[in-house]
C-alpha positions in Angstrom: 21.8 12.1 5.8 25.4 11.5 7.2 27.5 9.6 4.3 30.6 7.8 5.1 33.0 6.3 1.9 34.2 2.6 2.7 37.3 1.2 0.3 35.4 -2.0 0.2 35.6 -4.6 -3.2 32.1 -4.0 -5.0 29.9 -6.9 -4.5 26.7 -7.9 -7.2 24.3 -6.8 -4.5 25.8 -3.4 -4.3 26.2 -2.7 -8.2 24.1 -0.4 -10.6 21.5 -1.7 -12.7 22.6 0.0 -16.3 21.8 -1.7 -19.1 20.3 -5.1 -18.3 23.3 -6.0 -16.1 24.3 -5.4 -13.0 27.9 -3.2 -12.8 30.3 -2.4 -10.3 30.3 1.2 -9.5 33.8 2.5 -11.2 35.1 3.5 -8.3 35.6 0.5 -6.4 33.6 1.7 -3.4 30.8 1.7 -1.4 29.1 4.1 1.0 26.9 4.4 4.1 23.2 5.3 4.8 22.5 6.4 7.9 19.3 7.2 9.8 18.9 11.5 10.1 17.1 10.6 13.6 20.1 8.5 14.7 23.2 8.7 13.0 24.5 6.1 14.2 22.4 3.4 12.8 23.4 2.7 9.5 20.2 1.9 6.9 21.8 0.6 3.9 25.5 0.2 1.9 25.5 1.3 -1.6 27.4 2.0 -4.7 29.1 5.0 -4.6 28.8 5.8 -8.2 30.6 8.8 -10.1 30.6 10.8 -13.2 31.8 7.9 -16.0 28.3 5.7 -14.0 25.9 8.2 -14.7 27.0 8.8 -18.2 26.9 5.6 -18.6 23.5 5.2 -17.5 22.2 8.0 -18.8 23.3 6.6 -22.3 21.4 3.1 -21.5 18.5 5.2 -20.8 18.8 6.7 -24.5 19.0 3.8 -26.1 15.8 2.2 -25.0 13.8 4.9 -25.0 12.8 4.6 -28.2 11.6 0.9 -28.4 9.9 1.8 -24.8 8.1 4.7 -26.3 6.7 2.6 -29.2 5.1 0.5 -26.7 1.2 0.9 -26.5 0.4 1.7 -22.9 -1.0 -1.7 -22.0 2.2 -3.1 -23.1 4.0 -1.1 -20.9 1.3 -1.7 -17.8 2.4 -5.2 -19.2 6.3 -4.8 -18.2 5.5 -3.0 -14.9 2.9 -5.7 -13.7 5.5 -8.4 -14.7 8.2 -6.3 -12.2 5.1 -5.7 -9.7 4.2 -9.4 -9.7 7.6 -10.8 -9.0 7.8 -10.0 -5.3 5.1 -11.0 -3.6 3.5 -9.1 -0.4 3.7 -11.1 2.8 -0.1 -10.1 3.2 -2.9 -9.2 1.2 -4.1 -6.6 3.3 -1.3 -4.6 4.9 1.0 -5.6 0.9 4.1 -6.1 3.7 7.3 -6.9 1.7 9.8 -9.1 2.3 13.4 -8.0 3.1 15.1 -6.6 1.8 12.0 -4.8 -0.1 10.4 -1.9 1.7 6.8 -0.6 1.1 6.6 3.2 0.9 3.6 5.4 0.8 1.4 4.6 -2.7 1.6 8.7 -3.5 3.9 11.8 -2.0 1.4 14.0 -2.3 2.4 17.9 -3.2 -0.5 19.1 -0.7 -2.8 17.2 1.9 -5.8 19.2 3.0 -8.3 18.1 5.6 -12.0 18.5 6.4 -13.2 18.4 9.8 -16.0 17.9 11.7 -17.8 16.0 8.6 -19.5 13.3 11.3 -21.7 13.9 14.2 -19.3 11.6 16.6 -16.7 14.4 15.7 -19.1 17.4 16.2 -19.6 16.0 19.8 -16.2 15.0 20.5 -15.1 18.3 19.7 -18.0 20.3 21.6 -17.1 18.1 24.6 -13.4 18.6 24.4 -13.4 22.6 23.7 -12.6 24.4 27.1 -13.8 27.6 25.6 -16.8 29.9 24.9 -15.8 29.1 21.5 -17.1 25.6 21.2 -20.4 26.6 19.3 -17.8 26.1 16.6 -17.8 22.8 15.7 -21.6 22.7 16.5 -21.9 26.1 13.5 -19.7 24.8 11.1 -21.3 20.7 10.8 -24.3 22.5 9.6 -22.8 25.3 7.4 -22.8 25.2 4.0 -18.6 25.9 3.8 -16.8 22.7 5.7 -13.9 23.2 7.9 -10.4 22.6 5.6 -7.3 23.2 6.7 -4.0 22.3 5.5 -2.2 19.3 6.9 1.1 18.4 5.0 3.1 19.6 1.9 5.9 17.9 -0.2 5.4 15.3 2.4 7.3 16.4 4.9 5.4 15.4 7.6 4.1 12.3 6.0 4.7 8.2 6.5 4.0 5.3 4.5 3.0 1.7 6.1 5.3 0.5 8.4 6.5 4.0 9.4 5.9 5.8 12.7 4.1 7.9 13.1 4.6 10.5 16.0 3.2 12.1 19.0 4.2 15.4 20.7 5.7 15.8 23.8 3.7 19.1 25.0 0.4 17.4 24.3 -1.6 14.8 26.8 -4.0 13.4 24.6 -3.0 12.5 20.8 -5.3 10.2 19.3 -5.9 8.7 15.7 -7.8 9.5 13.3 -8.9 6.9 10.8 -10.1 8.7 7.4 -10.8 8.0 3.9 -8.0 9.5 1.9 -9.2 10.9 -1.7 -6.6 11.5 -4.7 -7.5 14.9 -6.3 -7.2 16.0 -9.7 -6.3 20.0 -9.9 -10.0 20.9 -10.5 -11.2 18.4 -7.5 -12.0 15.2 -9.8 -11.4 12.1 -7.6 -8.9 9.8 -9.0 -8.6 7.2 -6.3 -8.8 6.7 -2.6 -6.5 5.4 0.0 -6.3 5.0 4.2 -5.2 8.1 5.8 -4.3 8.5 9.6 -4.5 12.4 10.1 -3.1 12.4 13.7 -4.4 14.8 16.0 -3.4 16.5 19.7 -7.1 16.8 20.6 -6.2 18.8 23.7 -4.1 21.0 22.2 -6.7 22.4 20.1 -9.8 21.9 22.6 -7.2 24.3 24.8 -8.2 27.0 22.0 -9.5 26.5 18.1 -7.1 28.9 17.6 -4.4 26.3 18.2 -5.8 23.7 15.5 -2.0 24.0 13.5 -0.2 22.9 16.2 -2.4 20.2 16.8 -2.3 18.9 13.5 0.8 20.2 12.4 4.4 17.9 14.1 6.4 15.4 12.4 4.8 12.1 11.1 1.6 13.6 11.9 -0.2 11.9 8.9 0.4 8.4 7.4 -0.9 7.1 3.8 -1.2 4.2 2.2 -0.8 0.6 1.3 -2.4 1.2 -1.8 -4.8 3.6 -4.0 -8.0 2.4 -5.1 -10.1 2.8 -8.0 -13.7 2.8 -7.0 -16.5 2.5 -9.9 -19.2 3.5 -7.7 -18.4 6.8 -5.4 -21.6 6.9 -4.0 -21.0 3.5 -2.1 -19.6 3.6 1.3 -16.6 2.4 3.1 -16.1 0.3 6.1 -13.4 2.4 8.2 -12.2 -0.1 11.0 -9.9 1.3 13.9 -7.9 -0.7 16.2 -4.5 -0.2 18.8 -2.5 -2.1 19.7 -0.6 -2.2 23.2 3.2 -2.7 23.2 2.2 -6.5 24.9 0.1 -7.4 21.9 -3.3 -6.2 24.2 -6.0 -4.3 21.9 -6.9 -1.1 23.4 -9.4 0.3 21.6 -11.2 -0.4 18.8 -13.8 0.6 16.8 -15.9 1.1 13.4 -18.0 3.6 11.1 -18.7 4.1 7.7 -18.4 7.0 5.7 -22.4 6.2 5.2 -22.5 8.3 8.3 -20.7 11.6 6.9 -22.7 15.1 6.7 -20.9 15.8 3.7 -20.4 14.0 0.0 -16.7 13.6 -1.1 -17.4 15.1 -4.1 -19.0 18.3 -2.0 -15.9 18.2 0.0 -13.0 18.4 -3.2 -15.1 21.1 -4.6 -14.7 23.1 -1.9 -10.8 22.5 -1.4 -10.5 23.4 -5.1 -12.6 26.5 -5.2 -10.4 29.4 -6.0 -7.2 27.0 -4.6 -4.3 26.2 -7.1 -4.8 22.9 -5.6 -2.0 20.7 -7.7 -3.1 17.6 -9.2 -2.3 14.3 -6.9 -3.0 16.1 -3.8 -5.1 14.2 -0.7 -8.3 14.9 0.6 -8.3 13.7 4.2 -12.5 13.4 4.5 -12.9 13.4 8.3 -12.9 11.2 10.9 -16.0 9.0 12.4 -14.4 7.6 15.5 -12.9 9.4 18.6 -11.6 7.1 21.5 -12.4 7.9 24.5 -10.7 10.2 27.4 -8.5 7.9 28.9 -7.0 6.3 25.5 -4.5 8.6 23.6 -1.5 7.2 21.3 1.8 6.7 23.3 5.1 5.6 21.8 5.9 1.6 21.7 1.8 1.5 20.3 0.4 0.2 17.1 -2.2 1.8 15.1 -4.2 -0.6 12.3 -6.6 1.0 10.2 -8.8 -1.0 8.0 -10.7 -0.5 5.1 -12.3 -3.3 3.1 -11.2 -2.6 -0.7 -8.0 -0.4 0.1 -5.9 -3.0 2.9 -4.8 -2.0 5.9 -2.7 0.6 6.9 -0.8 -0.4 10.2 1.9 2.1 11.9 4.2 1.9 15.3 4.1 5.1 17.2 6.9 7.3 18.8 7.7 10.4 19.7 7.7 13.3 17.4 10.7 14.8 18.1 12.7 11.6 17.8 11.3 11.5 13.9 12.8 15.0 13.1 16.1 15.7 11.3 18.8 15.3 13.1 19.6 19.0 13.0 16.5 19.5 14.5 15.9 17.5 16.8 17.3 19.9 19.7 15.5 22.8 19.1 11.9 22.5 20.5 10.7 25.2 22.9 10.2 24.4 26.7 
């Protein structure tokens, strides 16, 4: 990010947090947030806190350590729920924040995998998009006993929480979303929790040529998580997956539902698979397929909304916009033509 220094008079709302109180930084100043994609929109003012401020709360941190460690763990679930609870989500479902508060994905995930072609609406979609010889494919590999898997993100990098956008590329005609149940590994493949996942796909890019499935799921903000992680008792019960987008007028373009009732596949099938012989890290995502394609004429275009519903998770609602206005600013001039 581009950083400016202001000589500005610290103010409470721009101090550090250290101790129980809020402090000036020592310095007297502030500095300047800006957005990587625009550098000229400036995101936030902050502290601009030295050496003698991070000793200092380093040496806060110390000191309560030790009563914080000698809490049980539900007393310190206790003190976190207290801090959870005392800003309250502008909606149940979508757990908005208000300003100044912003919601970020529920988990960065060190690896997101994929499975593909885990529903018969997908097998056919797929068939019916391939332009080659090749499309026996997707018909082989919905029967197979080894699922399709692929890699979709890594640290993140290509990854949004609510409220971001998420992007589409400019060398492709028909991006679509992909509404999925999102599962939260553990490294040997035990589910831990599930969330809403939007694995974004090019569709004609890789109907061009299976071969080009990377680049079709592979561009910035290609994938979007969240609002929240759920703890389901019962695995074997389905979910409700409920698609819907939005027109920049407010107009619903599409919409649409399944249920992971209707997948080939179990979940638990699924993370053994990603897990076998893989160093899968612990926290990673599971993206478990998609059940609902629009049709020919509908594909995601910047100014767009995607909601994504599931009953017991929330809803996960995204703007869309082009891909290579959500790169790094350092990249952002550097895509082949």
């Amino acid at each position: 990010m581009s950083d400016s220094v202001l000589e500005a008079p610290a103010r409470p709302e721009l101090a550090n947090y250290v101790g129980g109180e809020w402090t000036p930084a020592r310095s007297g100043r502030t500095y300047e947030k800006r957005n990587p994609a625009n550098p000229a929109e400036v995101v936030g003012e902050f502290p601009a806190s030295g050496e003698e401020d991070v000793v200092a709360a380093v040496d806060a941190a110390a000191k309560a350590f030790p009563g914080w460690a000698g809490l049980p763990a539900a007393g310190r679930a206790a003190v976190l729920m207290r801090a959870a609870n005392a800003i309250e989500a502008l909606d149940a479902e979508t757990l908005e924040l208000p300003s100044p508060f912003e919601l970020l994905a529920p988990i960065v995930p060190p690896e997101t995998w994929a499975a593909g072609v885990t529903y018969e609406r997908s097998r056919d979609a797929r068939v019916d998009e391939s332009r080659v010889e090749a499309r026996d494919v997707y018909s082989l590999v919905y029967d197979a006993e080894r699922p399709e898997l692929f890699m979709k993100d890594a640290a993140g990098r290509r990854t949004v929480g609510p409220g971001a956008t998420v992007g589409v590329r400019s060398d492709a005609q028909w991006t679509v979303p992909e509404p999925e149940l999102a599962l939260v590994l553990e490294a040997d493949g035990e589910l831990l929790g599930a969330t809403i996942g939007n694995d974004v796909t090019a569709r004609d890019v890789e109907g061009a040529n299976p071969l080009y499935l990377p680049q079709a799921k592979l561009f910035a903000a290609a994938c979007a998580l969240g609002p929240a992680i759920a703890l389901p008792d019962d695995w074997s019960r389905p979910f409700e997956i409920e698609l819907r987008l939005v027109g920049p007028d407010g107009d619903v373009i599409y919409e649409a539902q399944t249920s992971t009732s209707r997948m080939r596949r179990s979940f638990e099938e699924l993370a053994a698979w990603v897990v076998r012989e893989n160093p899968v890290p612990a926290g990673s995502v599971l993206l478990t397929g998609t059940g609902l394609v629009p049709p020919d004429d509908v594909a995601l275009a910047p100014g767009q909304q995607v909601e994504i519903r599931i009953p017991g998770i929330g809803k996960l609602v995204n703007p869309v916009g082009s891909a290579a206005d959500l790169l790094p600013a350092e990249r952002s001039k550097t895509h082949v033509r």
